[in-house]
C-alpha positions as CSV (number, residue, x, y, z in Angstrom):
1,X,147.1,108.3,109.0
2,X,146.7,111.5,106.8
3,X,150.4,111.9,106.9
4,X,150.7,109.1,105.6
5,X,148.7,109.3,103.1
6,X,150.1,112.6,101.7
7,X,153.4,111.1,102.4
8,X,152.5,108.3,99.3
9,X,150.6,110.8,97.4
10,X,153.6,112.7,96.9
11,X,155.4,109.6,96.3
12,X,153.3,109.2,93.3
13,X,153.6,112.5,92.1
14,X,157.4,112.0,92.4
15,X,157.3,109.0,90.5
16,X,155.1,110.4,87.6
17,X,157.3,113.3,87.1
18,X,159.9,110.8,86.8
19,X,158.2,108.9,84.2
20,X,157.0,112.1,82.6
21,X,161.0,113.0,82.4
22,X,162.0,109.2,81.3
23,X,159.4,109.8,78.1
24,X,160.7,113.2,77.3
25,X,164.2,111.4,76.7
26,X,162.9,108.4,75.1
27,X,160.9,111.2,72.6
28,X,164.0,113.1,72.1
29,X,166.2,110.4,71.3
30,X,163.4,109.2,68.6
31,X,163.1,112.3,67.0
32,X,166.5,112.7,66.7
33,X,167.2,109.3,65.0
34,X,164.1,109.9,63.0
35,X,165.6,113.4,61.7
36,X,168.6,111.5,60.9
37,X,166.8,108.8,59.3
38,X,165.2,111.2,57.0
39,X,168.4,112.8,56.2
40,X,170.0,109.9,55.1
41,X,166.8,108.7,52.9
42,X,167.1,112.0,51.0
43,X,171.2,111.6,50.9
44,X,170.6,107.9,49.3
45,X,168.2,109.8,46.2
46,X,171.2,112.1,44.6
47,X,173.0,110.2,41.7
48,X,174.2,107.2,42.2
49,X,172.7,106.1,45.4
50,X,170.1,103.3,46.4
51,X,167.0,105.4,45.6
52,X,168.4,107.3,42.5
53,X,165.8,107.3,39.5
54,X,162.3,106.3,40.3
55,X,161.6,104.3,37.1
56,X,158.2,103.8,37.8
57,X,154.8,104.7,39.4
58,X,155.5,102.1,42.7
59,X,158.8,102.8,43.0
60,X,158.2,106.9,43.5
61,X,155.0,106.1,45.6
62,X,156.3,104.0,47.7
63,X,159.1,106.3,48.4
64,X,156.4,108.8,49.1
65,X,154.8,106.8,51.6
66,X,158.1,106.2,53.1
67,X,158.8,110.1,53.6
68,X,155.3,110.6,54.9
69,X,155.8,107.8,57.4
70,X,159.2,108.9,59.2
71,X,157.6,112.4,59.0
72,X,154.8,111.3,61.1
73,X,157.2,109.7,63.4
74,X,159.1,113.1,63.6
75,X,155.6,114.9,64.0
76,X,155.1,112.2,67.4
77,X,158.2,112.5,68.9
78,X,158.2,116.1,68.5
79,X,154.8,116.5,69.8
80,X,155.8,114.8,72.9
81,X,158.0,117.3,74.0
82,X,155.9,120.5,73.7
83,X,154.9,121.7,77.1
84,X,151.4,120.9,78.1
85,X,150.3,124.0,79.9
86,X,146.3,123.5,79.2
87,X,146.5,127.6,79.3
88,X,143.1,128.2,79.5
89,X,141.0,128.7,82.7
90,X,145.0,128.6,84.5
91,X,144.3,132.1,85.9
92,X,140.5,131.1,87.6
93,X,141.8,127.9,88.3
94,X,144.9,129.1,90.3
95,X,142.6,130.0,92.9
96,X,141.8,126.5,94.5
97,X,145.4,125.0,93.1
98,X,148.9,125.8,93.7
99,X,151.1,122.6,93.2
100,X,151.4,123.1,89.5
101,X,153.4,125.9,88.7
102,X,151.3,127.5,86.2
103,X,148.9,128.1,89.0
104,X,151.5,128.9,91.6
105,X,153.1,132.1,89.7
106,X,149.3,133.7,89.9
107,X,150.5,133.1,94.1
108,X,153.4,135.9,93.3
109,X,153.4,139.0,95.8
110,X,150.7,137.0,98.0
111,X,152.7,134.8,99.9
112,X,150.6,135.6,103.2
113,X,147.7,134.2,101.4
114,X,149.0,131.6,100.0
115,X,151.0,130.0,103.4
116,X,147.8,130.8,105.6
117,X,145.6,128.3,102.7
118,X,148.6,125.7,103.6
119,X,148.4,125.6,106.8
120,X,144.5,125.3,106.5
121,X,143.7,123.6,102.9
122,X,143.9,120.0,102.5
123,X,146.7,119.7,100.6
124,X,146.2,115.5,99.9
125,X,143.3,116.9,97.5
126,X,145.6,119.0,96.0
127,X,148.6,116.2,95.2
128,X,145.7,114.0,94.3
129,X,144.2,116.1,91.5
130,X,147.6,117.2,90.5
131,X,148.7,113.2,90.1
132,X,145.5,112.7,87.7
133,X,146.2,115.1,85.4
134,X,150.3,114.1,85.8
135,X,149.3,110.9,85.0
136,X,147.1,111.6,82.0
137,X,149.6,113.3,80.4
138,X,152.7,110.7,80.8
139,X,150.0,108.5,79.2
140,X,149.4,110.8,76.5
141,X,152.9,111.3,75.8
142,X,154.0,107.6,76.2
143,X,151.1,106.7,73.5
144,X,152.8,109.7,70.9
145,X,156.2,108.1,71.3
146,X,154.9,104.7,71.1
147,X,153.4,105.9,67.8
148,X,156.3,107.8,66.6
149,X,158.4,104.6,66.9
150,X,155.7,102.5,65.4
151,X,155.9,105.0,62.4
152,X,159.5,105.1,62.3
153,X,159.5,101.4,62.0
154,X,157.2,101.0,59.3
155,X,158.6,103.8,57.0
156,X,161.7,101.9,57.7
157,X,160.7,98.6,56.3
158,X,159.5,100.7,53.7
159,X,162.4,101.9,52.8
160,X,164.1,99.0,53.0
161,X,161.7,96.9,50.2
162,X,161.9,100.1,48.2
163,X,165.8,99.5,48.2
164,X,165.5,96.3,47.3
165,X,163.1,96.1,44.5
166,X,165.1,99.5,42.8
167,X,168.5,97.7,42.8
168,X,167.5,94.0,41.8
């Protein structure tokens, strides 16, 4: 019954680091089209373009707003990616943990130790604790990107009225 158990623990854990990875893609691929949104904003305000000339106090805050949106989105999707490491207390808490590997290099040169705490540790606690805190960060970074698109979108739309009201 415990094997089982451990069996779908690491199933979970599996399938969280698989989410975690899915995120990271989805968070790249947002700030990349988010840089390149910003790029082509700024390319559209040299002469001649959609956003040349802000004639007015709207016009030039709204293209403000605009740029301060997408940046946010960049700031989101960017964030996602970062490691998480949660460096403090990694050391002292290495002691009682060694699935995550920030605990696990603390295990180097005492690999006696560590395969004698295997063999008598229960190591379903251990998947179990490490699949909370997996799972608290997928959330974490499926909220940022679900913000950084939200952003995006907006400063987008933005954009887009901006364009329209300057070259009516």
């Amino acid at each position: 019954m415990k094997k089982d158990a451990l069996d779908n623990a690491w199933k979970i854990h599996d399938a969280t680091g698989e989410w975690t990875a899915r995120v990271d893609a989805k968070a790249a691929f947002a700030f990349t089209v988010e840089s390149a949104v910003l790029g082509v904003v700024v390319a559209l305000t040299t002469t001649d373009k959609v956003y040349d000339g802000f004639d007015s106090w709207w016009s030039t805050a709204l293209y403000v707003l605009g740029v301060f949106l997408i940046f946010i989105s960049i700031y989101f999707a960017g964030s996602v990616v970062v490691p998480q490491l949660n460096i403090r207390g990694l050391e002292k808490a290495s002691k009682d943990n060694y699935i995550f590997f920030g605990h696990t290099r603390f295990w180097e040169g005492r690999a006696d130790e560590l395969a004698e705490r295997l063999k008598s540790d229960d190591l379903l606690k251990q998947v179990s604790l490490q699949i909370g805190i997996m799972g608290r960060i997928a959330w974490d970074k499926h909220i940022k990107v679900q913000r950084s698109m939200w952003f995006a979108m907006t400063g987008l739309v933005v954009f887009v009225v901006l364009g329209v009201l300057m070259n009516v």
